[in-house]
LOTORTI-419264 format. One record per residue (C-alpha): residue number from 1; residue in one letter; x, y, z. Coordinates in steps of 0.25 Angstrom, whole numbers, always signed. Each point is the difference from the previous one (the first is absolute). Example, Ala and Ser with C-alpha at 12.3 -4.5 7.8 and 13.67 -1.06 7.14 Angstrom:
! LOTORTI-419264
<1,'A',<+49,-18,+31>>
<2,'S',<+6,+14,-2>>
//
This chain:
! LOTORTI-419264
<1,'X',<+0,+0,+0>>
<2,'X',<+4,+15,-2>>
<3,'X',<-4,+12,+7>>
<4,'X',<+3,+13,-2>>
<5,'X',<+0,+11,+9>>
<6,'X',<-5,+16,-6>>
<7,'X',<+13,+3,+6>>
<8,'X',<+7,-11,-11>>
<9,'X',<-9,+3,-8>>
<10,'X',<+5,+14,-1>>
<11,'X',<+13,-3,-1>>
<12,'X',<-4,-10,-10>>
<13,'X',<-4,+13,-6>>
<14,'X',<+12,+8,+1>>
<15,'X',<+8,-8,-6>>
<16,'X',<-9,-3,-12>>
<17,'X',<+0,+15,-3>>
<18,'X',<+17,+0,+2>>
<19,'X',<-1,-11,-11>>
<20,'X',<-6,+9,-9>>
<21,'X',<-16,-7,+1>>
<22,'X',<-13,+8,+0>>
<23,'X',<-13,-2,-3>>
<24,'X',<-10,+6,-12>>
<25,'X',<-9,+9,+2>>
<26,'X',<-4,+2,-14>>
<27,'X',<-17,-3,+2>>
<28,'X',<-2,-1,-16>>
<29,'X',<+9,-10,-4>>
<30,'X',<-2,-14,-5>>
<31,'X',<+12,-4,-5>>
<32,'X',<+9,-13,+7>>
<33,'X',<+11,+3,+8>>
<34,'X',<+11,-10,-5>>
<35,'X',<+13,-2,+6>>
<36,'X',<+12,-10,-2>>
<37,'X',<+7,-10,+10>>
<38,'X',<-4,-11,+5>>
<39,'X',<-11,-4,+11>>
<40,'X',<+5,+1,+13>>
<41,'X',<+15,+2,-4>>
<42,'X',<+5,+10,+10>>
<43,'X',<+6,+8,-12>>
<44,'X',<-12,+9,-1>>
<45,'X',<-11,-4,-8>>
<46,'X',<-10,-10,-6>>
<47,'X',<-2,-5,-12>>
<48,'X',<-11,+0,-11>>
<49,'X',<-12,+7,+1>>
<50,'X',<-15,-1,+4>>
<51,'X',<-13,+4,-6>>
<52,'X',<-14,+1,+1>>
<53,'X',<-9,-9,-6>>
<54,'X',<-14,-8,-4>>
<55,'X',<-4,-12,+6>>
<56,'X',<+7,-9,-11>>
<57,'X',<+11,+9,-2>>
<58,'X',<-4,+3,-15>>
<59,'X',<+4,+14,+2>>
<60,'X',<+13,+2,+5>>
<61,'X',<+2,+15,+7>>
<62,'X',<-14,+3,+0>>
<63,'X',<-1,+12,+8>>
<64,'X',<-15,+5,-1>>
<65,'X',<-10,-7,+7>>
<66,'X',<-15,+0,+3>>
<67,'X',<-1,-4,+13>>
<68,'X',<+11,-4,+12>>
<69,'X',<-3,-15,+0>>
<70,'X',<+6,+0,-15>>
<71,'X',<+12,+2,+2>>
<72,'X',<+9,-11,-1>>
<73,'X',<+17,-1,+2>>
<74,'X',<+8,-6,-11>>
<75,'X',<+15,-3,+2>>
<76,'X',<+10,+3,-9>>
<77,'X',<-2,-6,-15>>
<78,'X',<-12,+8,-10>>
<79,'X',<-8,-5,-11>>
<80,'X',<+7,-10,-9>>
<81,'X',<+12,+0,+6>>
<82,'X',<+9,-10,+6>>
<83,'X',<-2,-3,+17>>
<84,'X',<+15,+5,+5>>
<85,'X',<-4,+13,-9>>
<86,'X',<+0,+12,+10>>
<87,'X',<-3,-11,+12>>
<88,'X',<+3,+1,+13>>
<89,'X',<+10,-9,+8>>
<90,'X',<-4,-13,+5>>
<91,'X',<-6,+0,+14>>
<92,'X',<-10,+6,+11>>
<93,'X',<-6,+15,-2>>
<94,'X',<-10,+9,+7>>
<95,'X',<-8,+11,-5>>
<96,'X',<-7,+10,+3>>
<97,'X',<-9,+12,-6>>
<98,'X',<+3,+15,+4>>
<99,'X',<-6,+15,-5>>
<100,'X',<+11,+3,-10>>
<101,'X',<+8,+8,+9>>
<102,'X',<+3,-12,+8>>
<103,'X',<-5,+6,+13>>
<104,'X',<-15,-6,+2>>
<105,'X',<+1,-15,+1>>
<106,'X',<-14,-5,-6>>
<107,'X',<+1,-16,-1>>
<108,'X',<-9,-4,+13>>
<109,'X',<+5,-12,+3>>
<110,'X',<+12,-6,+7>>
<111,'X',<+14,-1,-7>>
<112,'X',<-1,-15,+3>>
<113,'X',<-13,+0,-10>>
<114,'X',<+9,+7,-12>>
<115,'X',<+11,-10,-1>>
<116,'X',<+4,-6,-15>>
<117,'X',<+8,-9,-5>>
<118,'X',<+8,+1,-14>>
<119,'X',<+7,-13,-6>>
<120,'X',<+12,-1,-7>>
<121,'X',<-7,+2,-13>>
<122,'X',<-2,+15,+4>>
<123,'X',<-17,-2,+2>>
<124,'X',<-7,+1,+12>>
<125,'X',<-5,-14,+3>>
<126,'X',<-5,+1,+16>>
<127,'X',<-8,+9,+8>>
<128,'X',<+0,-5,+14>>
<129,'X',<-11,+0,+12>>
<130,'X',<+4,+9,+11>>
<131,'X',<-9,+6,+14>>
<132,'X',<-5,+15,+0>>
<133,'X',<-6,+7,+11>>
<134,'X',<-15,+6,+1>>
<135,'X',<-3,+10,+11>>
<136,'X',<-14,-1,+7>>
<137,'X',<+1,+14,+8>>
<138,'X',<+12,-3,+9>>
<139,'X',<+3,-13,-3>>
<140,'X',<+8,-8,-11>>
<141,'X',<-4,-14,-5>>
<142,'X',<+9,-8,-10>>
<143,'X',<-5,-5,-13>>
<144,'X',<+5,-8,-11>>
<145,'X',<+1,+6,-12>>
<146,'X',<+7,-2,-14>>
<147,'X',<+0,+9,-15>>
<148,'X',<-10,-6,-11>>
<149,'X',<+10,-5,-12>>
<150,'X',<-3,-1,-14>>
<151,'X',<+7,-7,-11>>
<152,'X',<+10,+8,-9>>
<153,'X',<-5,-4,-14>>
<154,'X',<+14,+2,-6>>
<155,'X',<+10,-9,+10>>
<156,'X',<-12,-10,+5>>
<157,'X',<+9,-11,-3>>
<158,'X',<+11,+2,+10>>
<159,'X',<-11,+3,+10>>
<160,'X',<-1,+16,-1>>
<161,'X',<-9,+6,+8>>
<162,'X',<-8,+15,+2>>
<163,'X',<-2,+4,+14>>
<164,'X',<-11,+9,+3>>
<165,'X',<+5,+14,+8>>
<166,'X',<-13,+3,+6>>
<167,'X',<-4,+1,+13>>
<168,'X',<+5,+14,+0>>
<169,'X',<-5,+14,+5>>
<170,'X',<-3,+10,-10>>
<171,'X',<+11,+8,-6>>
<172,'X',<+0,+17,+8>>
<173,'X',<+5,+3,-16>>
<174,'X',<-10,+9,-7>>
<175,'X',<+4,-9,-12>>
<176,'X',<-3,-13,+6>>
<177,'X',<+16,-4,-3>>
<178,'X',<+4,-10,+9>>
<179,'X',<+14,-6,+3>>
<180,'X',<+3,-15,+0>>
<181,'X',<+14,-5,+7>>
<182,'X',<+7,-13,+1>>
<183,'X',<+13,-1,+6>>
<184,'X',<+6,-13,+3>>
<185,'X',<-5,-8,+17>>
<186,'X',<+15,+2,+5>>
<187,'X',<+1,+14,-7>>
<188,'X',<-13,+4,+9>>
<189,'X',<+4,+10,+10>>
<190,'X',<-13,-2,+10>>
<191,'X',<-5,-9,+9>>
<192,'X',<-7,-11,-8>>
<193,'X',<-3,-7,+15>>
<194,'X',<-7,+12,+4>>
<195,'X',<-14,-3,+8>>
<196,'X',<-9,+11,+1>>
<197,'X',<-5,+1,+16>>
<198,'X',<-5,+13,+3>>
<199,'X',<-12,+10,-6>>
<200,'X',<+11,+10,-5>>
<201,'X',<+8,-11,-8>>
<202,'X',<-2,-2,-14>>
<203,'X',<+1,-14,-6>>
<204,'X',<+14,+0,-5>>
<205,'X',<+5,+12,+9>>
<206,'X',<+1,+10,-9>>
<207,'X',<+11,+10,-2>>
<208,'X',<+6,+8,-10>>
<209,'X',<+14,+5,-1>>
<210,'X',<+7,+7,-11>>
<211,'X',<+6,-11,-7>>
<212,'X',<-6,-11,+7>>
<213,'X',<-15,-1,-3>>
<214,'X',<-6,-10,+8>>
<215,'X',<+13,-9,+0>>
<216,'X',<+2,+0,-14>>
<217,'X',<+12,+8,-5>>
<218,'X',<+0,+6,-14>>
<219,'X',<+14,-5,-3>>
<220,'X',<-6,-16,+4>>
<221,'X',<-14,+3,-7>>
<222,'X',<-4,-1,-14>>
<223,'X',<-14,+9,-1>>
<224,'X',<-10,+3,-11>>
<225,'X',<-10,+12,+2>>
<226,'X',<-15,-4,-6>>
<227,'X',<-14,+9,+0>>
<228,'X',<-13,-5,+4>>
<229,'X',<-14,+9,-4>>
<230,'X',<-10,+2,-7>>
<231,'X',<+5,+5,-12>>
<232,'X',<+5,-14,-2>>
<233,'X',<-2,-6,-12>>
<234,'X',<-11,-9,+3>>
<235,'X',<+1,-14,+0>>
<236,'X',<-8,-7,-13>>
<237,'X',<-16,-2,+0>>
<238,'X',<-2,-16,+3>>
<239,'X',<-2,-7,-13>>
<240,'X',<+0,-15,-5>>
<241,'X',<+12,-4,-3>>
<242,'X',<+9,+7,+10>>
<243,'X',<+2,-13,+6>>
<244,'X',<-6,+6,+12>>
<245,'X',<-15,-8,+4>>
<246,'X',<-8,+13,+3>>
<247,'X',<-14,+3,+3>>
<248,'X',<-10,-7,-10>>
<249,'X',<+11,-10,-5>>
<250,'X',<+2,-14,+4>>
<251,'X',<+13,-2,-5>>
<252,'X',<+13,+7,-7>>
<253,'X',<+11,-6,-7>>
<254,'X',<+7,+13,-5>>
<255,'X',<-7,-1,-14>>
<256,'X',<-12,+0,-8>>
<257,'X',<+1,-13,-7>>
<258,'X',<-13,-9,-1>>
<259,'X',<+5,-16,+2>>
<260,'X',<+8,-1,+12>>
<261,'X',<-8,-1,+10>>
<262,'X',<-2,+14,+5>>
<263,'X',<-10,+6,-13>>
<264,'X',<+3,+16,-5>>
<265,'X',<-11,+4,+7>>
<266,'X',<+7,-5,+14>>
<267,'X',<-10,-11,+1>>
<268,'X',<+5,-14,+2>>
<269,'X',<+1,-8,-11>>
<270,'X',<-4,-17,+2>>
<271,'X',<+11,-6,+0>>
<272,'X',<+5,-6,-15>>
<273,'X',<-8,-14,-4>>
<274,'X',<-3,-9,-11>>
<275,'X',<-12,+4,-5>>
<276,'X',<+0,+16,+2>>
<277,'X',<+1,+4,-13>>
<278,'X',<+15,+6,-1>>
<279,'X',<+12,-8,-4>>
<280,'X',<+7,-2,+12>>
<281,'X',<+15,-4,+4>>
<282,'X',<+1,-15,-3>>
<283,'X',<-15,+0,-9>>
<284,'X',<+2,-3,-15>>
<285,'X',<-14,+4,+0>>
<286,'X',<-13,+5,+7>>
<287,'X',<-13,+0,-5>>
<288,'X',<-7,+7,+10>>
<289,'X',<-6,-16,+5>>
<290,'X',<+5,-12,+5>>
<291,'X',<-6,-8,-9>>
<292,'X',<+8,-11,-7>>
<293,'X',<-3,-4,-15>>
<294,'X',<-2,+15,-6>>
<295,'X',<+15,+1,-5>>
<296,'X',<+5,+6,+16>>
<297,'X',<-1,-10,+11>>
<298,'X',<-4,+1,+14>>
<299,'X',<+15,+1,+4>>
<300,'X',<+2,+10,-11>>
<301,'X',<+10,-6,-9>>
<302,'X',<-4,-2,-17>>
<303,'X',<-9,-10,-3>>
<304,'X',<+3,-9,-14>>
<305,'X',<-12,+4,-9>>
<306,'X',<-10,-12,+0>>
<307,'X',<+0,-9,-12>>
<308,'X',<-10,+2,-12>>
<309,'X',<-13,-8,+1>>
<310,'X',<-1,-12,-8>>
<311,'X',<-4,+0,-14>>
<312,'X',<-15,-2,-1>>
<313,'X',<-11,+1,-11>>
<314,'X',<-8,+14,+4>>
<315,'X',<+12,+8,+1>>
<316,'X',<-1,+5,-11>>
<317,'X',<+14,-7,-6>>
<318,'X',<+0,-11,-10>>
<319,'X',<+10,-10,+8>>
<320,'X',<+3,-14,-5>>
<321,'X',<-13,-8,-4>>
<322,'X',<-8,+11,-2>>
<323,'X',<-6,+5,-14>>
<324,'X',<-5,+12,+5>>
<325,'X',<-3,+9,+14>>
<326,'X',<-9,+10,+1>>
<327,'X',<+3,+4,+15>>
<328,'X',<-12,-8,+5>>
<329,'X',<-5,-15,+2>>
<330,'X',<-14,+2,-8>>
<331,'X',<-4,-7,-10>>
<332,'X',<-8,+4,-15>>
<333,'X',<+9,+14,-3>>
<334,'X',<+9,-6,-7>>
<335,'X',<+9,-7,+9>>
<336,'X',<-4,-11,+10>>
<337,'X',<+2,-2,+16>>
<338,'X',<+11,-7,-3>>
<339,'X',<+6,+10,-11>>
<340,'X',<-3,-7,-14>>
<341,'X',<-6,+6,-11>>
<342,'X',<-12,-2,-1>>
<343,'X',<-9,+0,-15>>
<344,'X',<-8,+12,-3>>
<345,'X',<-4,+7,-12>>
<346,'X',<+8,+11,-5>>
<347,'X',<+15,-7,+3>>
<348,'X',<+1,-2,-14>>
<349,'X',<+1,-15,+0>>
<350,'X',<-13,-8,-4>>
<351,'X',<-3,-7,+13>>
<352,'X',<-9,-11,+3>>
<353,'X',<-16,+3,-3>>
<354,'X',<+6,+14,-8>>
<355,'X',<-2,+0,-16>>
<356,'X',<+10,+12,-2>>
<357,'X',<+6,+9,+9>>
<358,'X',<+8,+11,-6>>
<359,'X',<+6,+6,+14>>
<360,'X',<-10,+10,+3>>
<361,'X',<-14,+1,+6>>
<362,'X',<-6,+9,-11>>
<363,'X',<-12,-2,-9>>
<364,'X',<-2,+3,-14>>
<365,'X',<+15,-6,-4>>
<366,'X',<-4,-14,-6>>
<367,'X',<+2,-4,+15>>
<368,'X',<-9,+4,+10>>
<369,'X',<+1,+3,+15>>
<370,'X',<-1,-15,+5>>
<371,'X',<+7,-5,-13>>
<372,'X',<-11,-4,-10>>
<373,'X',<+3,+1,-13>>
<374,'X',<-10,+12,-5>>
<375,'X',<-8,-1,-13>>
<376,'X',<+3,+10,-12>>
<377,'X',<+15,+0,+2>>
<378,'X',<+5,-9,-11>>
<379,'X',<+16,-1,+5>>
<380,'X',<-9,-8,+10>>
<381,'X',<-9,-7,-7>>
//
């Protein structure tokens, strides 16, 4: 444990001012404070830098915010680039959020709550559970408490991780420019054991000295200013597709695609089967049925087309052994039940009971209708 008297800690302060540290007091700007050295050397600085970030860490050095729960911090690497890009050194952090000036500490819970951890890959990969105080008129009660985490988006495979800055008090800036500071957990100058015990303690046991704010020393701290207001661009209206499930949807799978189980209306979809009418992964077909014998089987796959029906008189092809089909089985029109030609009057040949027939059914000819010869034609006579 370390404890640090005000006296120390003014001394502290000295000597931080003989080494040529101070603090800003520009209120207006947003800008990272980045400085070179490594984490907890001893020689006078820490390396890589900080920023302000969205929950999946999409947007590196975000610095305008709508509202203070937003506000996420993102260690070291930005938007495409590699993990040890601007990273900090491996090891343990605390953080804290200050006015800009550095005076008017606004994180409200314990130091012990505000505790990271960065891997060797330069991204933060732990946010760890620590106890803060609540006062009830005069008296302290602990509490666990812990940082809400979100995934960074661009470094999730090495375990990157967000951590959410909020609770903190609002910024006395008429800007609404708030100060974020992380400084290594053996560069921290104040009293991370402290226990609050009386009504006139605040929970980490606030102080400020130039050149020590709240034990973290510019020359140990890496710092990005941000602004939270109104004026904010506001976040997006909630939409199908955003991958978020708002109100009125019942899923939302980041696009709006029909056929993948969540429709482009947000609606889910049935799950993909055999008879659903859409070709499927692993279907050679879907008919909209699972009915076998109509070219698509009940499992889905390509049905041989059935064989041809077997020759037949009545089909209205004249197949082997027949003399003539007329696409029926009837008798007297010419062709029989069982498709041979039948004798009639006007095929032309001079059938059995016919005296002429001259391939027609006309009278006045020499022929008549029902092939009788006629009187008065002598080609006949």
């Amino acid at each position: 444990m370390r404890t640090h008297s005000l006296a120390s800690l003014a001394s502290l302060a000295s000597f931080s001012l003989f080494a040529g540290a101070c603090l800003g007091t520009d209120s207006s700007d947003t800008t990272s404070n980045v400085n070179g050295g490594a984490a907890g050397s001893g020689k006078g600085g820490v390396r890589g830098a900080i920023f302000t970030t969205t929950v999946d860490g999409t947007v590196v050095n975000e610095n305008h915010f709508a509202t203070k729960p937003d506000v996420y911090l993102d260690g070291g690497p930005g938007n495409n680039a590699p993990s040890h890009a601007a990273a900090l050194a491996a090891g343990d952090y605390y953080f804290q959020v200050t006015d800009p000036s550095g005076k008017d500490l606004l994180s409200s819970d314990h130091i012990s709550c505000r505790r990271i951890r960065v891997s060797a890959d330069g991204v933060i990969v732990e946010a760890y559970a620590g106890t803060t105080y609540i006062r009830t008129g005069n008296t302290w009660t602990a509490s666990a408490c812990s940082h809400a985490t979100g995934v960074d988006a661009d470094h999730a495979a090495l375990g990157a991780i967000t951590v959410q800055l909020f609770p903190y008090d609002d910024t006395p800036n008429n800007g609404g420019v708030y100060k974020v500071w992380v400084t290594p957990v053996d560069k921290y100058a104040g009293d991370d054991d402290f226990v609050p015990t009386s009504a006139s303690d605040q929970v980490n046991g606030e102080y400020w000295a130039k050149g020590v704010a709240h034990g973290f020393e510019p020359k140990f701290s890496k710092t990005d200013n941000f602004k939270v207001g109104p004026d904010a661009p506001p976040p997006p209206p909630p939409s199908c597709g955003d991958g978020d499930v708002d109100a009125g949807e019942q899923c939302d799978d980041g696009n709006t695609m029909n056929g993948d189980g969540c429709s482009a209306g947000c609606t889910h979809e049935p799950a993909p089967c055999c008879g659903d009418g859409h070709l499927d992964a692993g279907e050679a077909c879907d008919d909209g049925n699972t009915t076998s014998g109509d070219g698509c089987s009940a499992t889905c796959t390509v049905e041989p087309p059935p064989p041809p029906p077997a020759p037949c008189c009545g089909d209205g092809h004249i197949d082997a052994g027949e003399t003539c089909d007329d696409g029926n089985t009837i008798s007297g029109d010419g062709c029989s039940a069982v498709c041979m030609t039948e004798p009639y009057c006007g095929n032309g040949h001079v059938d059995a009971n016919e005296v002429c027939d001259d391939g027609n059914t006309v009278d006045g000819d020499g022929c008549s209708s029902n092939c009788v010869e006629e009187s008065g034609c002598p080609e006949h006579c």
